[in-house]
C-alpha positions as CSV (number, residue, x, y, z in Angstrom):
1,X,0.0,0.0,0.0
2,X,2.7,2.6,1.1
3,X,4.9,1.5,-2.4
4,X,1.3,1.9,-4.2
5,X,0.4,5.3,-2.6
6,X,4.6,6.8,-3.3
7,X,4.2,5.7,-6.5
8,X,1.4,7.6,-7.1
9,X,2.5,10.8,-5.5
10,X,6.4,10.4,-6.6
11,X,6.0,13.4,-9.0
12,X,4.6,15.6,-7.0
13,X,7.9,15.3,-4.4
14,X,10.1,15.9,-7.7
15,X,8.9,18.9,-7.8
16,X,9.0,20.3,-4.1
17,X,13.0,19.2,-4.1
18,X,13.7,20.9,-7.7
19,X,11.5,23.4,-7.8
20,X,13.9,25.8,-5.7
21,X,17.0,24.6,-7.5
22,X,15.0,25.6,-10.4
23,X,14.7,29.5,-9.2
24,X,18.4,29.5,-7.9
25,X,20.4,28.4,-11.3
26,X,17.8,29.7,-14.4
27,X,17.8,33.3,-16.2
28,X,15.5,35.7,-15.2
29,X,15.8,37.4,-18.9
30,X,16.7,40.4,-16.2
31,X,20.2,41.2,-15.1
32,X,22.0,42.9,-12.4
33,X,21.9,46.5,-14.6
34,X,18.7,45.8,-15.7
35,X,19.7,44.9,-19.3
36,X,16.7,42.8,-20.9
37,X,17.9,40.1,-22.5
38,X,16.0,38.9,-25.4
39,X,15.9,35.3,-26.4
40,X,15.0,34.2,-29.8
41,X,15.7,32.5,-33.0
42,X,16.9,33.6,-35.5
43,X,15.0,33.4,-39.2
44,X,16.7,30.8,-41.8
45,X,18.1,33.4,-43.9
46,X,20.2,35.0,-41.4
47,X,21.9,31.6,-40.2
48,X,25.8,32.6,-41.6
49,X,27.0,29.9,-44.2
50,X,30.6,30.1,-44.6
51,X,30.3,28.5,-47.9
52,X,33.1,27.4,-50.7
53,X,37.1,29.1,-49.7
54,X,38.0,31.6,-53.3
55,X,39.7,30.0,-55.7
56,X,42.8,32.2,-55.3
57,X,43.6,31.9,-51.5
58,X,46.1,29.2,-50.8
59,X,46.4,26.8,-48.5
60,X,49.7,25.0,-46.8
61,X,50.5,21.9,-46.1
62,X,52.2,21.8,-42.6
63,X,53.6,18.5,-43.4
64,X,55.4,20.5,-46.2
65,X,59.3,21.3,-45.8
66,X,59.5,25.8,-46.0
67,X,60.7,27.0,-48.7
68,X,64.3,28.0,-46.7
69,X,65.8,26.6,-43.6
70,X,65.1,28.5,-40.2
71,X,68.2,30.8,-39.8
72,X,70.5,29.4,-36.7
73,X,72.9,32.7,-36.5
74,X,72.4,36.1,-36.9
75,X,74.5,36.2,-39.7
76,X,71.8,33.7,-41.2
77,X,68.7,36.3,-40.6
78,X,70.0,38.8,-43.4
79,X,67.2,36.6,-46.1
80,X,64.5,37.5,-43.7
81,X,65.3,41.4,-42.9
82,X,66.7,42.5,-46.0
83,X,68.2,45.8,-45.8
84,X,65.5,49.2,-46.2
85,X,65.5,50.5,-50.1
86,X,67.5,53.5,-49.6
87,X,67.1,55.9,-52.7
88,X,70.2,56.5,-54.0
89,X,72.2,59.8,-53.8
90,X,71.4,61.8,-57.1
91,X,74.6,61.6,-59.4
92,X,77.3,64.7,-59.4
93,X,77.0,66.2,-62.5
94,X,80.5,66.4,-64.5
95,X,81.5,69.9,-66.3
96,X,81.6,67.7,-69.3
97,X,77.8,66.8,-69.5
98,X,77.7,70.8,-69.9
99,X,77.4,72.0,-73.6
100,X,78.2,76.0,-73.9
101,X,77.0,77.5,-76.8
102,X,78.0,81.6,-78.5
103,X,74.6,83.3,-79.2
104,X,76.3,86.9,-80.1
105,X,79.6,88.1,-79.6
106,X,81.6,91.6,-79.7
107,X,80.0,93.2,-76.3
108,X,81.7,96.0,-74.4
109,X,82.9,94.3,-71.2
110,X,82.0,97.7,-69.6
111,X,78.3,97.9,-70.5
112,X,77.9,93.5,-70.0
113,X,79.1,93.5,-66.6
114,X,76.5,96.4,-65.5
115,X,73.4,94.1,-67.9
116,X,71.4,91.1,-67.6
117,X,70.7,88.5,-69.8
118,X,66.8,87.4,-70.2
119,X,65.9,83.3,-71.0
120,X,62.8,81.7,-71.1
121,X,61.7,78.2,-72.9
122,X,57.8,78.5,-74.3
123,X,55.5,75.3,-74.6
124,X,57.1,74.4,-78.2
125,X,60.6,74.5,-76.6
126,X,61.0,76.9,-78.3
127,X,64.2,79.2,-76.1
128,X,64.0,83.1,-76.5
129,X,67.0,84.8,-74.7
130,X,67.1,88.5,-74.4
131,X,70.1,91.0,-74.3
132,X,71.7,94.0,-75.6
133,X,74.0,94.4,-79.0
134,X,76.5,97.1,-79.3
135,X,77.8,98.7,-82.9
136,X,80.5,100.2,-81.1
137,X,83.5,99.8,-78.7
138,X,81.6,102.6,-75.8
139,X,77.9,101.3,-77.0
140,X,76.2,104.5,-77.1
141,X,73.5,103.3,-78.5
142,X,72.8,99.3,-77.5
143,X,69.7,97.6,-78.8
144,X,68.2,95.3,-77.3
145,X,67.9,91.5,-79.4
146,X,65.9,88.9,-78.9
147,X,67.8,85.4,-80.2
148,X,65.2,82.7,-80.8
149,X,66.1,79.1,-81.1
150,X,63.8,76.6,-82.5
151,X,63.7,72.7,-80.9
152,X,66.7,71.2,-83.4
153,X,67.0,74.6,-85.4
154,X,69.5,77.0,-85.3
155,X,69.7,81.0,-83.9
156,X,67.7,83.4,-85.4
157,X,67.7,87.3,-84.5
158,X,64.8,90.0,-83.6
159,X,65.7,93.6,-83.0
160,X,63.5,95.1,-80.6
161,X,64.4,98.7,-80.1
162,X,67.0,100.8,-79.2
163,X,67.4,100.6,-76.0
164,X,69.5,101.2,-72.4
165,X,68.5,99.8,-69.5
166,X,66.5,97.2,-67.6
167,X,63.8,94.8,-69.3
168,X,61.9,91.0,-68.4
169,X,61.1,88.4,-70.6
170,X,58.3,86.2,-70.4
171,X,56.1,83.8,-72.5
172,X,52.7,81.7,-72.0
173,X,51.9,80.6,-75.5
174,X,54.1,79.4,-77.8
175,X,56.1,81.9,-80.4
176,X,54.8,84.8,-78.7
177,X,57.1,86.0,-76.1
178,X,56.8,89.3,-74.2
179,X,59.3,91.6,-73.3
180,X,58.4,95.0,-71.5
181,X,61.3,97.4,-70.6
182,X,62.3,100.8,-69.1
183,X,63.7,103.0,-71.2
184,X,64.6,106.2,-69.0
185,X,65.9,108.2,-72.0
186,X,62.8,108.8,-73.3
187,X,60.6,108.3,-69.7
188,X,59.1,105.0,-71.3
189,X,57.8,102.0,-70.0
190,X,56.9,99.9,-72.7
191,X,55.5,96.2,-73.6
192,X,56.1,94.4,-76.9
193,X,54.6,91.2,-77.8
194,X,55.5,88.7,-80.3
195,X,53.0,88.2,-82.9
196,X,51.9,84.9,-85.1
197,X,53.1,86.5,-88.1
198,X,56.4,87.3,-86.6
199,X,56.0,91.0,-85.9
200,X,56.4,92.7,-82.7
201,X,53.3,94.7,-81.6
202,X,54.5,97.5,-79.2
203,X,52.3,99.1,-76.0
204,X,53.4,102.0,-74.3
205,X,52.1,101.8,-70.5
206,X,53.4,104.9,-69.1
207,X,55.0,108.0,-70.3
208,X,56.5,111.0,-69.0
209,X,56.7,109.6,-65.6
210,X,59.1,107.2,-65.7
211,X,62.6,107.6,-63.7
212,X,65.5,105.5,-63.2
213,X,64.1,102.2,-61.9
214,X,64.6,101.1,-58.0
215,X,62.9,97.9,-58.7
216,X,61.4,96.2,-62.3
217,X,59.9,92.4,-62.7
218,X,57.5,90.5,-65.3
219,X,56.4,87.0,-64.2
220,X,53.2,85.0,-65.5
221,X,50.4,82.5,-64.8
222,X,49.1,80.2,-67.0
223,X,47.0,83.1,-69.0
224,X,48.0,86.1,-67.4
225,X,51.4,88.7,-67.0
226,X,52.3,90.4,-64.3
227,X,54.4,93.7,-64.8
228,X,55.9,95.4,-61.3
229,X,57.9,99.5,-61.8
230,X,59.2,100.5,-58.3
231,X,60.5,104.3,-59.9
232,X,63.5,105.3,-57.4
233,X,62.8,108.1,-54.8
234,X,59.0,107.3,-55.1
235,X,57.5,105.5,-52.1
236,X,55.6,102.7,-53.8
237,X,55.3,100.1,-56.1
238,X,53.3,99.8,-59.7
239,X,51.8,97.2,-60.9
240,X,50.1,95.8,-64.4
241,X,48.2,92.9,-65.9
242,X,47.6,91.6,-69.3
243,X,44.9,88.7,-69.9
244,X,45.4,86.8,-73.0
245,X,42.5,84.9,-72.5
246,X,40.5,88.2,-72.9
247,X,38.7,88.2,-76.4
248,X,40.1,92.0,-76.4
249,X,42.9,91.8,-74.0
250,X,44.4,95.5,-72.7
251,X,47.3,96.2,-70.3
252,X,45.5,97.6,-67.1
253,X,46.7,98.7,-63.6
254,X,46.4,97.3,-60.5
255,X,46.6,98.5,-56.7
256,X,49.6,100.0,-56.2
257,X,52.4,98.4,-53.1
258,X,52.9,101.2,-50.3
259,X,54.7,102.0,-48.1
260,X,57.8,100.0,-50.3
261,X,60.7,102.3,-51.3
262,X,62.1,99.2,-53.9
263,X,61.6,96.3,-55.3
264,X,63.5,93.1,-56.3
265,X,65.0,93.4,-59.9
266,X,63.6,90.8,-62.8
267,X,63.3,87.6,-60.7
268,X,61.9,88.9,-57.5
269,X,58.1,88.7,-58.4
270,X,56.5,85.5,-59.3
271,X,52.5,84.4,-59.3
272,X,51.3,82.0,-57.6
273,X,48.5,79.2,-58.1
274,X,45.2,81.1,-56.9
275,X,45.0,84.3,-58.9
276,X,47.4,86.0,-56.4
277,X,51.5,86.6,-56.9
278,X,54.3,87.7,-54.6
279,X,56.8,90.5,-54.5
280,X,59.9,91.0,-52.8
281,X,60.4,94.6,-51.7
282,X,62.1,96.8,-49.2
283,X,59.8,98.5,-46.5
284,X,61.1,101.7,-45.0
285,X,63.8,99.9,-43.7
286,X,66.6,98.1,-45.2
287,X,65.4,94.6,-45.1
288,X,63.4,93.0,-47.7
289,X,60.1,91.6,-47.3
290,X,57.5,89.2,-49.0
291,X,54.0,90.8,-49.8
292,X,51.0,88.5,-51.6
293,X,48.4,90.5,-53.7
294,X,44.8,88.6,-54.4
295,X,43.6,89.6,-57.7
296,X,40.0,88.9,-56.8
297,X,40.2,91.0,-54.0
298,X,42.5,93.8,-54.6
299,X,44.3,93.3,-51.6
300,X,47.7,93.3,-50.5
301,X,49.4,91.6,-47.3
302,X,52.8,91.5,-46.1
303,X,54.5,88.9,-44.3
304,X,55.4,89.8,-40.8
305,X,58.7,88.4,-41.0
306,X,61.8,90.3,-42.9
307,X,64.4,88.2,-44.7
308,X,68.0,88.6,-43.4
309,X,69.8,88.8,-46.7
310,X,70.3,90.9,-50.0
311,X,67.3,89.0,-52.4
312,X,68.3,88.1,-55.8
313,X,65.5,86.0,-57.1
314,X,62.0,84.1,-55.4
315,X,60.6,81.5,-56.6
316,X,56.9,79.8,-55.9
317,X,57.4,76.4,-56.4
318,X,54.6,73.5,-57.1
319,X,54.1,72.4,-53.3
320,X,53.0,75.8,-53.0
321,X,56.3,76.8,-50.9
322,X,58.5,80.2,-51.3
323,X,62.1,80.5,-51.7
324,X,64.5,83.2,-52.6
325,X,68.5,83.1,-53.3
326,X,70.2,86.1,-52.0
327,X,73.4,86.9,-50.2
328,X,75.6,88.2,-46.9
329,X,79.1,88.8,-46.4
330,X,80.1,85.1,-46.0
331,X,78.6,83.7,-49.7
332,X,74.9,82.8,-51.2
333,X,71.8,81.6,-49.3
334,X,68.9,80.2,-50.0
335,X,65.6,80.5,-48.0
336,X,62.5,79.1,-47.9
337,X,59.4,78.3,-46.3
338,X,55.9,79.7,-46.0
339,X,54.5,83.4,-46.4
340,X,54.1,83.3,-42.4
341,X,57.5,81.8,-42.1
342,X,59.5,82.2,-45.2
343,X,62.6,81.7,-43.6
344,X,61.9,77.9,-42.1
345,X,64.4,76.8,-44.0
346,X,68.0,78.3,-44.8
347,X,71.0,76.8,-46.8
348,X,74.3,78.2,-46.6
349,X,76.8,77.6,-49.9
350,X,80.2,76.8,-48.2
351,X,82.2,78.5,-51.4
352,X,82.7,82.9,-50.8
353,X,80.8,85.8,-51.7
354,X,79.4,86.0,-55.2
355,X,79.5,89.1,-57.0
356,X,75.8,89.6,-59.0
357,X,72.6,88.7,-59.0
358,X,71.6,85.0,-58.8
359,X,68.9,83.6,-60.6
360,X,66.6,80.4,-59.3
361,X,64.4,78.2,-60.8
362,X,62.1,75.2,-60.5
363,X,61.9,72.1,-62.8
364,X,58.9,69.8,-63.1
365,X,60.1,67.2,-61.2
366,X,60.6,70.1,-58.0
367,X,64.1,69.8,-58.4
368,X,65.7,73.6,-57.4
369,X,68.3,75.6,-59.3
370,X,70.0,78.4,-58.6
371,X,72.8,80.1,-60.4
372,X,75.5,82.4,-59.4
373,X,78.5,84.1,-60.1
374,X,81.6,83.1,-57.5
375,X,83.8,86.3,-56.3
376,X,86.9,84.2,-55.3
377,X,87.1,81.7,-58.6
378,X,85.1,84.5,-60.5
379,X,83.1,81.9,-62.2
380,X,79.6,80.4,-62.7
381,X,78.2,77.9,-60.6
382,X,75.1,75.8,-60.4
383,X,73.4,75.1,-57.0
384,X,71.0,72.0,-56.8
385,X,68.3,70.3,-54.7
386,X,67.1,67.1,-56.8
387,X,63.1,66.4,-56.5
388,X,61.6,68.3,-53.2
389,X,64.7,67.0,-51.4
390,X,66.4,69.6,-48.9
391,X,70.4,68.4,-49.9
392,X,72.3,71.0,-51.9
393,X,75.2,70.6,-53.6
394,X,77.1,73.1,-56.2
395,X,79.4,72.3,-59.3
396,X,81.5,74.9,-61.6
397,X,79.6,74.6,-64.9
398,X,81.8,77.7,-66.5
399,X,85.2,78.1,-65.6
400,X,85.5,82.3,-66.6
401,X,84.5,85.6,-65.6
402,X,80.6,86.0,-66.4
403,X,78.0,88.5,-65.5
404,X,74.2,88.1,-65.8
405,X,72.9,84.9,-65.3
406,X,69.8,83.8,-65.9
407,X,67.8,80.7,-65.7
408,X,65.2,78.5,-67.5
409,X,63.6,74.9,-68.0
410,X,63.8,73.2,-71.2
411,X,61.1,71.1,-72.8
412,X,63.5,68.3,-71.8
413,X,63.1,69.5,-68.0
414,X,66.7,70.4,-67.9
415,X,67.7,73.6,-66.4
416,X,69.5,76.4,-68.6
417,X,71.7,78.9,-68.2
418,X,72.0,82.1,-70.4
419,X,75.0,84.6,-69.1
420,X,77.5,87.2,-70.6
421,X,81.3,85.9,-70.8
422,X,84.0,88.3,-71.0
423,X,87.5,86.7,-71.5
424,X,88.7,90.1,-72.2
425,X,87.8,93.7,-72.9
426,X,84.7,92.4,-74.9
427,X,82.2,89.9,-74.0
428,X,79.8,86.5,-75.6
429,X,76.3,86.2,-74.9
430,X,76.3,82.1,-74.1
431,X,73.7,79.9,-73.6
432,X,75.3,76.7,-71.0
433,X,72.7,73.7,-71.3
434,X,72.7,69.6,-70.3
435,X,74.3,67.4,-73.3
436,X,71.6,65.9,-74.8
């Protein structure tokens, strides 16, 4: 009877003894933070299915042998941790991959060594370089020539006008160079284009007011010149613009720089990338400074900080950087860096003074040139930082007295060098350029 009667009621105690072990170990779907936790299945589609590996990955075998034995010196690990690609030290040019060519001869060594040559390379590669021919032994009356010099051709000749004095030399298309020059005799500042004829079509920009220069550039963007006239004893500097993309394109003036009692001469004003350029200038003071103008919105600004040295040339260069050759007591210098701090950067070159204007350029691989003229070996030498690298190095390219550098890229991207050479009491307009 008592067997019968547990039997029957054997559930029932199965649940009094697990009923609280029940409550102590399962999930409330409520934990300690008060998260609730949601339990539920997930539909068919969503189950993940890793499926088939792709073709390409590959597998190994780690049975297999590897490919090379595991190294058991240190002498052993050099497969493993090769040594870091380390780009290679640009080559040092030798004088003989230099090619120096006569362009015009029979200068007075007294009027070249006080002149400056003018080169520039259009979009044909075309080369136009710019300087002044003398009839006589005293040149009383020079003229200044434009030599032009076809891709594989030979030197032609284009007389300009009789003049003395400074002028600039620029191109944007090709065959039609402009030159723009002072010519203080006659109180002149004029601008003369290249036609596609051939012909030289003369503007005259200002007349009667025009003194001895104190500062005189002409740079260019890609459709527009920029003309800068800093007349000596005036305090200010004057500025011009020419559109060739204008259907009727005309010379007109812009704002005027002042206070600035000079400007740089022919390489110190350069445009930059967002219808703006840059001028070096003197203040009041004796140091030279860096002002931007923005053509949009007629305004000028002036860096804060002065450079240190006596400025030759500036360039703007790709990366959107400024830099500017110049010298002190001790030799050449080059500086560069921002318009807030354009001096963030300063080279010294380790070889004397120089004794004229430098001249700097960029190729299109941001490789940086400058040119100048050595005071102790009285010869021309070529300055180089290859390809946005800050590692200078210099070479003789001309062993000789010279005067008047000036510099250009080729359509080969090679830097070139046009300069007066005066062996003796007259002088050769050369052009120096990379054997091709």
């Amino acid at each position: 009877m008592l067997s019968q009667r547990f039997a029957r009621r054997w559930p029932v105690l199965i649940y009094l003894v697990c009923a609280p072990l029940l409550s102590l170990n399962a999930c409330s779907c409520e934990d300690e933070d008060n998260y609730f936790w949601e339990l539920s299945e997930p539909p068919l589609d969503e189950h993940l299915d890793g499926g088939h590996p792709p073709e390409d990955v590959a597998f190994s075998d780690l049975d297999e042998e590897p490919d090379a034995p595991e190294p058991h010196s240190p002498d052993d690990w050099d497969w493993a941790f090769p040594d870091p690609q380390i780009e290679p030290e640009p080559p040092q040019w030798e004088e003989t991959q230099w090619q120096s060519q006569v362009v015009a001869e029979g200068i007075p060594k007294v009027f070249a060594s006080n002149d400056r040559t003018s080169v520039v390379v259009d979009r044909a590669g075309t080369v136009w370089l710019g300087y002044h021919r003398c009839d006589d032994a005293r040149c009383i009356t020079p003229e200044l020539v434009i030599a032009r010099r076809p891709v594989g051709g030979s030197w032609s000749y284009e007389s300009i006008a009789r003049h003395r004095g400074i002028f600039g030399l620029s191109v944007i298309h090709a065959n039609e160079p402009l030159a723009v020059y002072l010519d203080s005799i006659n109180s002149e500042l004029v601008a003369t284009q290249r036609q596609a004829d051939g012909a030289w079509h003369a503007e005259l920009l200002a007349h009667g007011r025009v003194g001895n220069a104190d500062g005189f550039d002409i740079t260019h963007d890609r459709a527009r010149f920029y003309l800068s006239y800093a007349q000596e004893g005036r305090g200010q500097v004057e500025f011009y613009t020419y559109n060739t993309a204008s259907p009727s394109p005309l010379w007109r003036r812009l704002r005027d720089l002042s206070p600035a009692t000079a400007a740089a001469f022919d390489e110190g004003l350069k445009a930059g990338n967002a219808m703006d350029f840059y001028l070096i200038h003197r203040s009041m003071g004796t140091d030279f400074q860096i002002s931007r103008y923005d053509v949009g919105n007629d305004e000028w600004t002036t860096s804060e900080r002065d450079y240190t040295t006596q400025i030759s040339a500036l360039v703007y260069r790709q990366n959107g950087e400024l830099c500017v050759s110049g010298s002190d007591p001790s030799g050449l210098v080059v500086d560069c860096g921002s318009f807030i701090d354009p001096i963030s950067r300063r080279h010294f070159f380790e070889n004397g003074a120089t004794y004229y204007l430098s001249s700097m350029i960029e190729a299109r691989d941001q490789s940086l040139f400058v040119a100048f003229h050595n005071q102790r070996e009285h010869d021309l030498r070529l300055g180089r930082s290859p390809q946005g690298r800050w590692d200078w190095s210099s070479e003789r390219i001309f062993d000789g007295p010279t005067y008047g550098v000036s510099t250009s890229i080729d359509h080969r991207d090679h830097v070139l060098l046009s300069y007066y050479y005066c062996p003796g009491d007259t002088c050769e307009v050369r052009l120096i350029e990379r054997a091709p």
